[in-house]
C-alpha positions as CSV (number, residue, x, y, z in Angstrom):
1,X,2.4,6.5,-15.6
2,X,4.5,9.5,-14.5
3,X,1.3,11.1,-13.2
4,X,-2.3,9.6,-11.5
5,X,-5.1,12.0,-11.2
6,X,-6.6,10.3,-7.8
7,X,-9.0,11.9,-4.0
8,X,-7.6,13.1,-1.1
9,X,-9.7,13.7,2.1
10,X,-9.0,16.3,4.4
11,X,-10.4,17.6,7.9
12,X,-13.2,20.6,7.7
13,X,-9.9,23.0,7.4
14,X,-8.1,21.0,4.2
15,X,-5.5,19.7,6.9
16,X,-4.6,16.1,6.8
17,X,-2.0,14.9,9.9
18,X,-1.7,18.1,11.0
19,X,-0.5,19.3,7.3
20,X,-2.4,22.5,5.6
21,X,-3.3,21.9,1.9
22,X,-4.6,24.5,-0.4
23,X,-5.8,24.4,-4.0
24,X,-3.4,24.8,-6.4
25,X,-0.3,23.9,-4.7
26,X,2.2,21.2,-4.8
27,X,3.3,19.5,-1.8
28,X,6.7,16.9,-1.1
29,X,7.3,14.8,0.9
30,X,11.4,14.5,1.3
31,X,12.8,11.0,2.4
32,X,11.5,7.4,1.8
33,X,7.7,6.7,1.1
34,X,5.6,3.5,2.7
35,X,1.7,3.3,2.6
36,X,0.3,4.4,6.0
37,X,3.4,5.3,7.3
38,X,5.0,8.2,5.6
39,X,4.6,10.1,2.6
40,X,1.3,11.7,1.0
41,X,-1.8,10.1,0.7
42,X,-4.5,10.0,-1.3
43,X,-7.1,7.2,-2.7
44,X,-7.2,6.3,-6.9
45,X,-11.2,5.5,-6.5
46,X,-13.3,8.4,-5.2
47,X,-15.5,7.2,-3.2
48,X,-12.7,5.4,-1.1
49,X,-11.6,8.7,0.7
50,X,-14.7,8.4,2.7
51,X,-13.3,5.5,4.9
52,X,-10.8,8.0,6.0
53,X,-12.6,11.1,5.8
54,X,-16.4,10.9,7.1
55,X,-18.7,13.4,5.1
56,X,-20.6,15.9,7.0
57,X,-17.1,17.3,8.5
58,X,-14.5,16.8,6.0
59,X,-13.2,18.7,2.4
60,X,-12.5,16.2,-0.5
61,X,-10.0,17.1,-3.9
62,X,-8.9,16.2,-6.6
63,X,-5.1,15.6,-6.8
64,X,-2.0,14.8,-8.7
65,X,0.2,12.6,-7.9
66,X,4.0,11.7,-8.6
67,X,6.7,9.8,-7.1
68,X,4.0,6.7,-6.4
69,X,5.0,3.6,-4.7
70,X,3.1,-0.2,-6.0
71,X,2.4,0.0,-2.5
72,X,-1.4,-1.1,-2.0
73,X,-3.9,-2.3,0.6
74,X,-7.7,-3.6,0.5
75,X,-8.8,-0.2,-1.2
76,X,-7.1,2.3,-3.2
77,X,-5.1,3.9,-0.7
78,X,-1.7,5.5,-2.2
79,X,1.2,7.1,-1.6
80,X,3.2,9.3,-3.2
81,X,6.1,11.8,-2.9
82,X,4.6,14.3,-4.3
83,X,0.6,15.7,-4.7
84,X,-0.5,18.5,-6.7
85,X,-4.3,19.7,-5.0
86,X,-6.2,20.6,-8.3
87,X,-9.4,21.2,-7.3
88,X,-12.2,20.5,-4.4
89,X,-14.7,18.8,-5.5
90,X,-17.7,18.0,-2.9
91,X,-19.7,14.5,-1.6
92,X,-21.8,14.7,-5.2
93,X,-18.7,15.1,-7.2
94,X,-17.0,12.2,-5.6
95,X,-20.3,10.0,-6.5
96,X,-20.7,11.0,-9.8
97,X,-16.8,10.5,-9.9
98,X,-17.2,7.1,-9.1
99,X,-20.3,6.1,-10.9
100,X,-18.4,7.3,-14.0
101,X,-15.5,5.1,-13.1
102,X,-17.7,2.2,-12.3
103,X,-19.7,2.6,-15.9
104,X,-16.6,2.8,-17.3
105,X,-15.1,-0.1,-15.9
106,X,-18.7,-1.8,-16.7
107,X,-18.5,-1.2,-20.3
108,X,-15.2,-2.3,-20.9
109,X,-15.7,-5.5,-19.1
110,X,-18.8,-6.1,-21.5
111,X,-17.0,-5.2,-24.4
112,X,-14.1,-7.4,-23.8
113,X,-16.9,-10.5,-22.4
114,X,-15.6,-10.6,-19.0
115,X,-18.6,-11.3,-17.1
116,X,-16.9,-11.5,-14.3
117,X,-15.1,-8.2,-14.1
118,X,-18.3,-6.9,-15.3
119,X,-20.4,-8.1,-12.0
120,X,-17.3,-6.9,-9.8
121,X,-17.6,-3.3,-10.9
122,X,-21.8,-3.5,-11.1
123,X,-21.1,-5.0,-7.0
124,X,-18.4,-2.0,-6.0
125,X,-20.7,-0.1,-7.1
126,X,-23.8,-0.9,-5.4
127,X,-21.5,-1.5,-2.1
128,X,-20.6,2.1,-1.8
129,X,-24.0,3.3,-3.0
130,X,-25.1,1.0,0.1
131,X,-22.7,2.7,2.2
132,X,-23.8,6.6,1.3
133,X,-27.5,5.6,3.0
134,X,-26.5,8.5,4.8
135,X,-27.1,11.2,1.8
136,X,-29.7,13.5,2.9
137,X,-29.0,16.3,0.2
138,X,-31.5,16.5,-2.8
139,X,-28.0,16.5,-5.1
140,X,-26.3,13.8,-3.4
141,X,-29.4,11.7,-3.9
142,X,-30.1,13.0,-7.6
143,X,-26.3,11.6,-7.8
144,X,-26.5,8.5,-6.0
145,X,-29.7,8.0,-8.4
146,X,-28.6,8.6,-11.4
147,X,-25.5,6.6,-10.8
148,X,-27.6,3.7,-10.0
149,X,-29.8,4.1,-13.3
150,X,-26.2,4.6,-15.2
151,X,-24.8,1.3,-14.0
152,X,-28.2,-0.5,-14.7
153,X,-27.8,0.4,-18.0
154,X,-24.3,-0.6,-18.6
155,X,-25.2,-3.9,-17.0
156,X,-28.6,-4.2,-20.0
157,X,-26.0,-2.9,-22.1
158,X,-23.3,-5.8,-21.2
159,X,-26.0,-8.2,-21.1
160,X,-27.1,-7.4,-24.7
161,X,-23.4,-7.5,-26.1
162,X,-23.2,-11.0,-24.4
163,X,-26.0,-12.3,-25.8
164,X,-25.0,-10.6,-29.4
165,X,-21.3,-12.9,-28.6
166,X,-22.9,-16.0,-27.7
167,X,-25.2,-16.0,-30.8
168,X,-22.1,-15.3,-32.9
Protein backbone atom coordinates (compact mmCIF):
# COMPACT_ATOMS: atom_id res chain seq x y z
CA UNK A 1 0.00 0.00 0.00
CA UNK A 2 0.71 3.62 -0.90
CA UNK A 3 -0.12 4.57 2.60
CA UNK A 4 0.35 2.67 6.47
CA UNK A 5 -1.40 4.24 9.30
CA UNK A 6 1.39 3.16 12.05
CA UNK A 7 2.98 4.96 16.14
CA UNK A 8 5.58 7.21 16.48
CA UNK A 9 7.14 8.03 19.86
CA UNK A 10 8.53 11.23 20.71
CA UNK A 11 10.40 12.97 23.73
CA UNK A 12 7.96 14.98 26.38
CA UNK A 13 8.31 18.03 23.66
CA UNK A 14 7.08 15.84 20.34
CA UNK A 15 10.84 15.96 19.23
CA UNK A 16 12.38 12.84 17.99
CA UNK A 17 16.51 13.21 17.10
CA UNK A 18 16.44 16.49 17.69
CA UNK A 19 13.48 16.99 15.02
CA UNK A 20 10.14 19.03 16.27
CA UNK A 21 6.86 17.32 15.18
CA UNK A 22 3.53 18.79 15.44
CA UNK A 23 0.01 17.46 14.76
CA UNK A 24 -1.20 17.88 11.59
CA UNK A 25 1.85 18.25 9.58
CA UNK A 26 3.80 16.35 7.11
CA UNK A 27 7.36 15.81 7.32
CA UNK A 28 10.26 14.54 4.42
CA UNK A 29 12.92 13.24 4.67
CA UNK A 30 15.18 14.12 1.25
CA UNK A 31 17.85 11.57 0.16
CA UNK A 32 18.03 7.63 0.60
CA UNK A 33 16.16 5.83 3.51
CA UNK A 34 17.66 2.68 5.70
CA UNK A 35 16.02 1.47 9.04
CA UNK A 36 17.89 3.03 12.00
CA UNK A 37 19.99 4.97 10.11
CA UNK A 38 18.18 7.71 8.15
CA UNK A 39 14.86 8.61 7.33
CA UNK A 40 11.54 8.82 9.56
CA UNK A 41 10.60 6.42 11.99
CA UNK A 42 7.83 5.15 13.30
CA UNK A 43 6.56 1.43 14.59
CA UNK A 44 3.31 -0.43 12.51
CA UNK A 45 2.22 -2.20 16.11
CA UNK A 46 1.40 0.24 18.91
CA UNK A 47 2.56 -0.92 21.64
CA UNK A 48 6.07 -1.31 20.01
CA UNK A 49 6.91 2.52 20.29
CA UNK A 50 7.39 1.90 23.89
CA UNK A 51 10.87 0.13 23.47
CA UNK A 52 11.99 3.46 22.07
CA UNK A 53 9.96 5.82 23.88
CA UNK A 54 9.50 4.97 27.78
CA UNK A 55 6.03 6.14 29.11
CA UNK A 56 5.96 8.44 31.94
CA UNK A 57 8.19 11.03 29.87
CA UNK A 58 7.37 10.61 26.33
CA UNK A 59 4.21 11.84 23.68
CA UNK A 60 3.00 8.96 21.31
CA UNK A 61 0.82 9.59 17.63
CA UNK A 62 -0.70 8.38 15.30
CA UNK A 63 1.00 8.70 11.85
CA UNK A 64 0.96 8.37 8.04
CA UNK A 65 3.36 7.05 6.33
CA UNK A 66 4.70 7.09 2.63
CA UNK A 67 7.71 6.33 0.79
CA UNK A 68 8.29 2.97 3.14
CA UNK A 69 11.21 0.75 2.70
CA UNK A 70 10.61 -3.59 3.25
CA UNK A 71 13.15 -2.72 5.60
CA UNK A 72 12.41 -4.62 9.03
CA UNK A 73 13.92 -5.68 12.37
CA UNK A 74 12.70 -7.98 15.43
CA UNK A 75 9.61 -5.53 15.95
CA UNK A 76 7.81 -3.27 13.78
CA UNK A 77 10.16 -0.60 13.39
CA UNK A 78 9.84 1.44 9.92
CA UNK A 79 10.95 3.86 7.91
CA UNK A 80 9.70 6.01 5.58
CA UNK A 81 10.26 9.18 3.52
CA UNK A 82 7.63 10.67 4.45
CA UNK A 83 5.08 10.88 7.90
CA UNK A 84 1.97 12.71 8.21
CA UNK A 85 1.40 13.20 12.43
CA UNK A 86 -2.45 12.78 12.59
CA UNK A 87 -3.15 12.67 15.96
CA UNK A 88 -1.68 12.04 19.64
CA UNK A 89 -3.06 9.51 21.09
CA UNK A 90 -1.92 8.68 24.90
CA UNK A 91 -0.40 5.21 26.88
CA UNK A 92 -4.39 3.91 26.99
CA UNK A 93 -4.91 4.58 23.35
CA UNK A 94 -1.80 2.75 22.30
CA UNK A 95 -3.18 -0.39 24.56
CA UNK A 96 -6.48 -0.37 23.41
CA UNK A 97 -4.73 0.12 19.89
CA UNK A 98 -3.05 -2.92 20.21
CA UNK A 99 -5.50 -5.12 21.94
CA UNK A 100 -7.74 -4.32 18.88
CA UNK A 101 -4.98 -5.39 16.65
CA UNK A 102 -4.24 -8.48 18.61
CA UNK A 103 -8.25 -9.46 18.57
CA UNK A 104 -8.24 -8.85 15.26
CA UNK A 105 -5.36 -10.83 14.30
CA UNK A 106 -6.96 -13.51 16.82
CA UNK A 107 -10.10 -13.82 15.05
CA UNK A 108 -8.83 -14.17 11.71
CA UNK A 109 -6.40 -16.84 12.62
CA UNK A 110 -9.57 -18.79 14.14
CA UNK A 111 -11.49 -18.24 11.27
CA UNK A 112 -9.04 -19.34 8.74
CA UNK A 113 -7.97 -22.60 11.49
CA UNK A 114 -4.50 -21.47 12.10
CA UNK A 115 -3.90 -22.40 15.48
CA UNK A 116 -0.77 -21.51 15.38
CA UNK A 117 -1.03 -17.93 14.30
CA UNK A 118 -3.87 -17.82 16.60
CA UNK A 119 -1.59 -18.64 19.86
CA UNK A 120 1.20 -16.20 18.34
CA UNK A 121 -1.15 -13.14 18.57
CA UNK A 122 -2.95 -14.50 22.09
CA UNK A 123 1.27 -14.69 23.24
CA UNK A 124 2.19 -10.97 21.71
CA UNK A 125 -0.38 -10.01 23.41
CA UNK A 126 0.07 -11.20 26.81
CA UNK A 127 4.01 -10.29 26.36
CA UNK A 128 3.34 -6.59 26.14
CA UNK A 129 0.49 -6.71 28.69
CA UNK A 130 3.45 -8.39 30.89
CA UNK A 131 5.61 -5.62 29.93
CA UNK A 132 3.02 -2.49 30.92
CA UNK A 133 3.28 -3.90 34.84
CA UNK A 134 4.18 -0.55 35.20
CA UNK A 135 0.43 1.05 34.57
CA UNK A 136 -0.48 2.83 37.58
CA UNK A 137 -3.47 4.93 35.97
CA UNK A 138 -7.06 3.65 36.74
CA UNK A 139 -7.53 4.04 32.62
CA UNK A 140 -4.50 2.39 31.65
CA UNK A 141 -5.44 -0.55 33.86
CA UNK A 142 -9.31 -0.43 32.80
CA UNK A 143 -7.38 -0.75 29.24
CA UNK A 144 -4.87 -3.24 29.93
CA UNK A 145 -8.01 -5.23 31.54
CA UNK A 146 -10.33 -5.10 29.13
CA UNK A 147 -7.82 -6.01 26.50
CA UNK A 148 -7.00 -9.08 28.47
CA UNK A 149 -10.81 -10.11 28.78
CA UNK A 150 -11.10 -9.14 24.80
CA UNK A 151 -8.33 -11.60 23.82
CA UNK A 152 -9.68 -14.36 26.22
CA UNK A 153 -12.63 -14.19 24.39
CA UNK A 154 -11.33 -14.40 20.96
CA UNK A 155 -9.27 -17.27 22.13
CA UNK A 156 -13.04 -19.19 23.58
CA UNK A 157 -14.18 -17.86 20.40
CA UNK A 158 -11.28 -19.60 18.26
CA UNK A 159 -11.53 -22.54 20.33
CA UNK A 160 -15.25 -22.96 19.60
CA UNK A 161 -14.84 -22.50 15.78
CA UNK A 162 -12.08 -25.23 16.05
CA UNK A 163 -14.03 -27.54 17.55
CA UNK A 164 -17.15 -26.67 15.17
CA UNK A 165 -14.17 -27.64 12.08
CA UNK A 166 -12.96 -30.67 13.60
CA UNK A 167 -16.56 -32.04 14.06
CA UNK A 168 -17.24 -31.17 10.40
Amino acid sequence: PDVLIGYKGFDSQMRCRSMQYEVGKTYTHDGAISLCTSGLHWCEYPLDVLSYYPPGESEYAVVEARGTSDQREQDSKRVSQSLTVKAKIDLAGLVKADAERQALNAATASQTGDAVAHSQAVDQLAGKLVALQIADSKELQAALRNAVLLNWSMLALGLVLGVAFAIR
